[in-house]
Structures are given as structure tokens and as C-alpha cells.
C-alpha positions in Angstrom: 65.4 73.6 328.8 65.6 70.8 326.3 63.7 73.1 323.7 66.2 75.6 323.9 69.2 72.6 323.8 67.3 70.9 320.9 67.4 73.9 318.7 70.8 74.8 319.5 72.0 71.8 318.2 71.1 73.0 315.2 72.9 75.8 315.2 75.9 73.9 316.4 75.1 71.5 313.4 75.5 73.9 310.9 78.7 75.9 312.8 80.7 72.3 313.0 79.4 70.5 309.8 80.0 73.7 307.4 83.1 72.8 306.3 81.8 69.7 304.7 79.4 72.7 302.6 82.7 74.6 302.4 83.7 71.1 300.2 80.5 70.6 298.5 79.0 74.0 297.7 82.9 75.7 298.1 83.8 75.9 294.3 79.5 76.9 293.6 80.2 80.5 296.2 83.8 81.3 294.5 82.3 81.5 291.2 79.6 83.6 291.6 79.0 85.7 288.7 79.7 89.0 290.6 81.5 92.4 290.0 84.8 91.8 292.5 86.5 95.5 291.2 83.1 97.1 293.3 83.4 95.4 297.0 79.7 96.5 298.1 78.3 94.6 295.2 80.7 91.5 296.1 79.4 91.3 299.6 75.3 91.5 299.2 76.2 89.2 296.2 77.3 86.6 298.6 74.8 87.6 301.3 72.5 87.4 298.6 73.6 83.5 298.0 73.8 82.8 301.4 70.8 83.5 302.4 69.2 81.8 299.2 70.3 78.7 300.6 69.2 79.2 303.9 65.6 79.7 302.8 65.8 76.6 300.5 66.5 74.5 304.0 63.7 76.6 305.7 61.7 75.0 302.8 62.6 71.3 303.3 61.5 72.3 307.1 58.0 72.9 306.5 58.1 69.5 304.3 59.4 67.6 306.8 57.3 69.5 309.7 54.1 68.7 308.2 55.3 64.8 308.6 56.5 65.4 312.4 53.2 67.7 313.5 51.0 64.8 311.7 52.4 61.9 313.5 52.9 64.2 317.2 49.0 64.8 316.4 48.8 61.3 316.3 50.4 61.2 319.9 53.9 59.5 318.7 56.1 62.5 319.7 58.3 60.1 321.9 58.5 57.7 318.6 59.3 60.7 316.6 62.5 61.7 318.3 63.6 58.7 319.4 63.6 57.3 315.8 65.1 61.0 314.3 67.8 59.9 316.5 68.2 56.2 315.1 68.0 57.3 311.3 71.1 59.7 312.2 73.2 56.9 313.8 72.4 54.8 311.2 72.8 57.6 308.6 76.8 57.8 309.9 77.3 54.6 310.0 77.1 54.4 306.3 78.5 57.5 305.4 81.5 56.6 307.4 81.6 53.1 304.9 83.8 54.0 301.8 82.4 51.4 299.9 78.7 52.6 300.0 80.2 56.4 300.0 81.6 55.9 296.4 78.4 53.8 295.2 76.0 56.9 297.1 78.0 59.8 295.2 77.5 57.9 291.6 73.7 58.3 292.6 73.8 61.5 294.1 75.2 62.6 291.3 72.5 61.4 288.3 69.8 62.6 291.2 71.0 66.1 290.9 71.7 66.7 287.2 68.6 68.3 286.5 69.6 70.8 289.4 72.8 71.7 288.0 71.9 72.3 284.9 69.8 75.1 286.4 72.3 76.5 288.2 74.5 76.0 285.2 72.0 78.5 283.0 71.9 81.2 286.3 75.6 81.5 286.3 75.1 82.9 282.7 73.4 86.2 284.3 74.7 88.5 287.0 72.0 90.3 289.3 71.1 90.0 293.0 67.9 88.0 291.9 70.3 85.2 290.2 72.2 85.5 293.1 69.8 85.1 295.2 68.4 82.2 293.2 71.9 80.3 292.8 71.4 80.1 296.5 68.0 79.1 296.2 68.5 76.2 293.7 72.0 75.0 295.9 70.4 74.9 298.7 68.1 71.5 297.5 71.3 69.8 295.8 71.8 66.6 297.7 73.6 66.7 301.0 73.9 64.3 303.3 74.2 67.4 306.2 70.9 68.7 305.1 69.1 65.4 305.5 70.8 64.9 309.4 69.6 68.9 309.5 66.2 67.4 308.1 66.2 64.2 310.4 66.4 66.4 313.4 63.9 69.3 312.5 61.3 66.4 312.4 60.7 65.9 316.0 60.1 69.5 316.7 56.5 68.4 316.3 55.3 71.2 314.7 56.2 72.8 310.8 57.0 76.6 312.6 59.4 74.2 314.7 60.8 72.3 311.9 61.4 76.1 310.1 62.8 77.8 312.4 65.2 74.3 313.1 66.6 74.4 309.8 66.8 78.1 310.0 69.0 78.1 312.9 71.1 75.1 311.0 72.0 77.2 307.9 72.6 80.3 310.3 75.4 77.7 311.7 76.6 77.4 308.4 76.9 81.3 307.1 80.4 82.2 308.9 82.3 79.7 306.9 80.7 79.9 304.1 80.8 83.5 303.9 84.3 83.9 304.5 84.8 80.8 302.0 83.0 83.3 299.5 86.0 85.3 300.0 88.9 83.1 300.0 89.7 79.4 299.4 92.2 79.1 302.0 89.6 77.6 303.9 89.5 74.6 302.1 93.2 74.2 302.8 95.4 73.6 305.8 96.3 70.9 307.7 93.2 72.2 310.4 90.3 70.8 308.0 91.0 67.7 308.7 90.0 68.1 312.2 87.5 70.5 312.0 86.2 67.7 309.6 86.3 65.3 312.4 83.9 67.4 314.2 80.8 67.4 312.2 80.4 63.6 313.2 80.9 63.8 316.3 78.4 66.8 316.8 76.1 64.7 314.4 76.3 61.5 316.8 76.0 63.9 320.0 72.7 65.1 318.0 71.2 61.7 317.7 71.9 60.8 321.4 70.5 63.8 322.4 67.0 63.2 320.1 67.1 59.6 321.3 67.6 60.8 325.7 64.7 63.4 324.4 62.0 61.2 323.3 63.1 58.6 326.7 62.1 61.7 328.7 58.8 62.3 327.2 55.5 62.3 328.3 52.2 61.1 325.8 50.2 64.5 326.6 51.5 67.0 324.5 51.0 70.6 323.3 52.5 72.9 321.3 53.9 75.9 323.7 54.5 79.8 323.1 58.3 79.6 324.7 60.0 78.5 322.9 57.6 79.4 319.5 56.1 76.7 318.1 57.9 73.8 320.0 55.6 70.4 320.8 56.2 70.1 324.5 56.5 66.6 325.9 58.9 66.5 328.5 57.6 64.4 332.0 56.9 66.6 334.6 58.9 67.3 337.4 58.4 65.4 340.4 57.9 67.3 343.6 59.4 66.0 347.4 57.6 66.8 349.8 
């Protein structure tokens, strides 16, 4: 039951916290270098984007499931999630400070130039493989959702657990980001601002939820077929006889 709750929350994640991509990586979908007078060619153009991105996060899963199966080899499962869940809470806590927000974007910022001048020399070209790759190279521009997304994925234990994690997260984000692709009237509306309230709170419910799952833990674990590749370490059930 927790395995199917913890990658759920992924999903949820990405559902809730895709507006804050809608802001970031908004302006990147509108101006995709597509034909808009053929509509077919529009719409696997933004598919095409979409699912770029998606398989740049599946990426940063494997990295960051190599570090979770090495240290739930090492028998610190319980650690593992119970510190995923601390590096979130204290990963809000400064994002919600203004003053390290506006010093954090400054860096962000230089970090990612080399990024965006990629992306800057794809927009030149108009095919479903620059498509494709605009999504590809977006998808490891900085962003703050992406490392809670990342934080998370980490205690699956395992790197197929970590994937299919961040898979599930950018699923969560395709709707909006899709329709976004489509219109800007998402980023508009008096509505954002509490659909933006929502992404913390489902990233704090996250971190509670990692923390309570690493309480309930036991030390023997094993990697089980139901759910695929998920490190199973919850304490048995006790039986009343």
C-alpha cells in the first residue's frame, strides 16, 4: 500500500506543481518553432516537447537511483526516506524566504546559460527531432520542482524505482503544460494564485509522507516485483491471535 501511495505522490507532484512549469518553461512551449496553419503538425510538435522533457527527468532518476539503491544496499533504506523527507522541508523553507529566492535565481541563472544557449541555437530549426530535443535540453534547466521530484525518487531504493518515479512526476505535469502549449490564459486569472498555493502544500504533504515511510520501515529489505522495482521495507504486520 505505501508503494503504490509513494509513487502516486509523484504523480500528484507533477498535477499540482505544474503551474510553477507553466511559469518557468511557459514562454519556452509557446514559442516552439512549429507550423500553427497545419494543426496535426502543432500537436505531435508539442507532444513531441513534452515528452522530451519527460525523458530528461527519467534521466536525473537513474542518477539519483543509482545513489538511493547504493545506500538501501548498504541497509540505510529507513535513513534514505526519512532524510528525502527532511531535504524537502528544508528545501521549502528556503524557497518560501524572498531574500534567498532573489539571491538563488541570480545563480540559477549563470548555472543555466550554457543550457540556454543550446536551446537558443534549436529554436533556429523546425523538425520533430528539435522538438523533441527542446524538450530534452528544458527538461535539465534548473528547477527547484525537479529537485523535490529528484529528492523523492531517491528513496525508491532502486534506479528502475527512481525512473519510473520521475516518470510518473512529468506525466503529472503534461495536462497543463500541454494545454499551456496551446494557450497562455493559463498563466492568467485570478485562480493561479491558488492553484499556486498548492504545489507547497502537496510538496510538504510529500516530505511527511517520506519521513512516516522510513518510521515504518524494517532493516531487511528486498526489491519486490509488485510494484516493479520498489525496495520493500515496510515492518510486518503483527498478527492477534
Amino acid at each position: 500500500m505505501q508503494g503504490m501511495a509513494f509513487y502516486l505522490s509523484a504523480f500528484i507532484l507533477g498535477l499540482f506543481g505544474s503551474l510553477h512549469c507553466a511559469g518557468m518553461c511557459g514562454p519556452i512551449a509557446l514559442m516552439l518553432p512549429v507550423n500553427k496553419k497545419v494543426i496535426t503538425k502543432a500537436v505531435v510538435a508539442k507532444l513531441l516537447y513534452n515528452v522530451g522533457r519527460g525523458i530528461a527527468y527519467m534521466f536525473i532518476g537513474v542518477i539519483f537511483g543509482v545513489l538511493g539503491s547504493a545506500i538501501a544496499i548498504s541497509g540505510y533504506q529507513k535513513q534514505l526516506s526519512i532524510v528525502s523527507g527532511i531535504i524537502i522541508l528544508i528545501f521549502l523553507f528556503f524557497t518560501a524566504a524572498q531574500k534567498f529566492q532573489n539571491k538563488f535565481s541570480g545563480f540559477i541563472v549563470k548555472l543555466s546559460m550554457p543550457v540556454r544557449l543550446l536551446m537558443k541555437k534549436l529554436f533556429a530549426h523546425q523538425s520533430p527531432v528539435t522538438h523533441l530535443s527542446i524538450g530534452l535540453v528544458n527538461g535539465f534547466l534548473p528547477c527547484g520542482l525537479v529537485y523535490l521530484a529528484a529528492a523523492g525518487s531517491v528513496s525508491a531504493g532502486t534506479i528502475g524505482g527512481s525512473v519510473l518515479y520521475m516518470a510518473l512526476f512529468a506525466l503529472g505535469t503534461f495536462p497543463i503544460m500541454i494545454a499551456l502549449s496551446f494557450s497562455n490564459t493559463l498563466l492568467k486569472g485570478s485562480w493561479r494564485t491558488w492553484y499556486g498555493k498548492a504545489a507547497p502544500v502537496v510538496s510538504l504533504v510529500l516530505a511527511v509522507f517520506l519521513i512516516y515511510r522510513g518510521t515504518q520501515m524494517k532493516t531487511d529489505c528486498h526489491v519486490t516485483k509488485h510494484p516493479p522495482a520498489m525496495m520493500s521495507c515496510e515492518k510486518p504486520s503483527v498478527s492477534i491471535k
